[in-house]
Structure formats: C-alpha cells, structure tokens
C-alpha positions as CSV (number, residue, x, y, z in Angstrom):
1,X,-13.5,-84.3,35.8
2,X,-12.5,-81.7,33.1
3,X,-15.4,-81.4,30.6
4,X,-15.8,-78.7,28.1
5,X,-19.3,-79.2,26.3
6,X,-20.1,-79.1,23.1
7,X,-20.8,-76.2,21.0
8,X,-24.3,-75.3,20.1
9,X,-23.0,-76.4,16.3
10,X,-22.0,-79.3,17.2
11,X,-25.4,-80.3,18.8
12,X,-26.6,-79.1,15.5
13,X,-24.3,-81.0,13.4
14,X,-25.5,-84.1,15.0
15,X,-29.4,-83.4,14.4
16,X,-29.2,-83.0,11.3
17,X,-27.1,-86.2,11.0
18,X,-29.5,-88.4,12.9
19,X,-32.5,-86.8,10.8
20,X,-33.8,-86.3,14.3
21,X,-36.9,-83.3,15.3
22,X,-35.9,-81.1,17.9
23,X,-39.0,-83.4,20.3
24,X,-36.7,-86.9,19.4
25,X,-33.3,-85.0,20.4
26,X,-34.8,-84.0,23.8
27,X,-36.6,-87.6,23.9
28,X,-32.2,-89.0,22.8
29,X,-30.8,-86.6,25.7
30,X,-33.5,-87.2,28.8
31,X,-35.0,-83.5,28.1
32,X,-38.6,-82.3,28.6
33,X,-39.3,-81.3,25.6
34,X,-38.1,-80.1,22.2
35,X,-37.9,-76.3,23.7
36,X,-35.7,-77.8,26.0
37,X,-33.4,-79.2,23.5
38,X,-33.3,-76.0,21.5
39,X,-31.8,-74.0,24.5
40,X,-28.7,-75.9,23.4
41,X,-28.6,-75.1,20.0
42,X,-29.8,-71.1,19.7
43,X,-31.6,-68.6,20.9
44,X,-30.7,-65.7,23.3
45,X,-29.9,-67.9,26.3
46,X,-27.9,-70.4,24.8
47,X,-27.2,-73.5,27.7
48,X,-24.4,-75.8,27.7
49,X,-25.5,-78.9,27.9
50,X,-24.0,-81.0,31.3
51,X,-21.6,-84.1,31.2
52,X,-24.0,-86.4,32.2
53,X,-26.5,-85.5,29.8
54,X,-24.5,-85.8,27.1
55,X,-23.3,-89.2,28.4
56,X,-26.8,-90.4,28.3
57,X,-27.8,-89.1,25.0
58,X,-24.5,-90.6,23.2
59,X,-24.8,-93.8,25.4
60,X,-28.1,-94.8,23.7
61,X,-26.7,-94.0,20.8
62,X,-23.8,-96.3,20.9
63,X,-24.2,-99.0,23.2
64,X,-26.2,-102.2,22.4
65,X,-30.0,-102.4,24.1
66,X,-28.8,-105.1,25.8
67,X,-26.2,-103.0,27.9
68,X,-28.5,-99.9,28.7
69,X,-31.3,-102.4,30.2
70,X,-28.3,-103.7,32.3
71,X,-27.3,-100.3,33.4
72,X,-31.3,-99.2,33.9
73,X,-31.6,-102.5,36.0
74,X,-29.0,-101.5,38.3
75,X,-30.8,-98.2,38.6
76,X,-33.9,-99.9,39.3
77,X,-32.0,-102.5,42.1
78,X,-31.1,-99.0,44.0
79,X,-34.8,-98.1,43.8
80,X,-35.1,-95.7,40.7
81,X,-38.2,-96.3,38.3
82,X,-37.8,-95.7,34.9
83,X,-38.6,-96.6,31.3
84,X,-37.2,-95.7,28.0
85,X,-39.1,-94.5,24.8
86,X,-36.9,-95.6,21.6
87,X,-35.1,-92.4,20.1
C-alpha cells in the first residue's frame, strides 16, 4: 500500500465542516480521547494519523449503518467484541 496521510489542515478542515468537538472526532476515528485527536491537528508533536484509522473514521462517515453492522458482525464472528457510540 502507498498511503501518504492527511495534513494536520486537512483534519482541521473536516472538523470544522462536521461542526464536530475535538471528544466527537476522536469518538469518529476510534481515538481515546479528544487529546488524542488533537495530536493530529497541532501541537509540538504533530502525528500522522495511520491508514486504517482514517479508513474507519471516513467509513462511518460514508457508508450506510446497515453496512458497518455487517462489517462489525464479521468482526464479532472472528471473536472481537465491540460496540459503536454514534459520532
């Protein structure tokens, strides 16, 4: 795979656009908590934020609920246990 992430700008860009806090962005990517989420955007130690991350976050963004539940369902069937807040 060839992935170049994001910029932190970009991240921002689409914050602002969702109307999101910095707790529902890291609640939309998987992330601990809204600290986390700003290590992508700023600060001194700017992270780049990983492939499959970014695939989450943008896959509950644009895919029907109907789809993820599929997709967590096969995670569950290989023994994974895990529930979804809405973003």
């Amino acid at each position: 795979m060839n992935y170049t992430p994001p910029t932190p700008e970009s991240l921002q860009r689409l914050k602002d656009a969702l109307g999101f806090s910095s707790v529902q962005m890291a609640e939309l990517f998987g992330l601990s908590s809204g600290r986390h989420w700003r290590s992508y955007t700023g600060g001194a130690d700017i992270r780049s934020v990983s492939a499959s991350t970014l695939f989450f976050a943008m896959a509950r963004l644009k895919l029907s609920p109907e789809t993820i539940e599929q997709v967590l369902s096969a995670m569950r069937e290989l023994g994974a246990t895990i529930e979804l807040e809405a973003p």
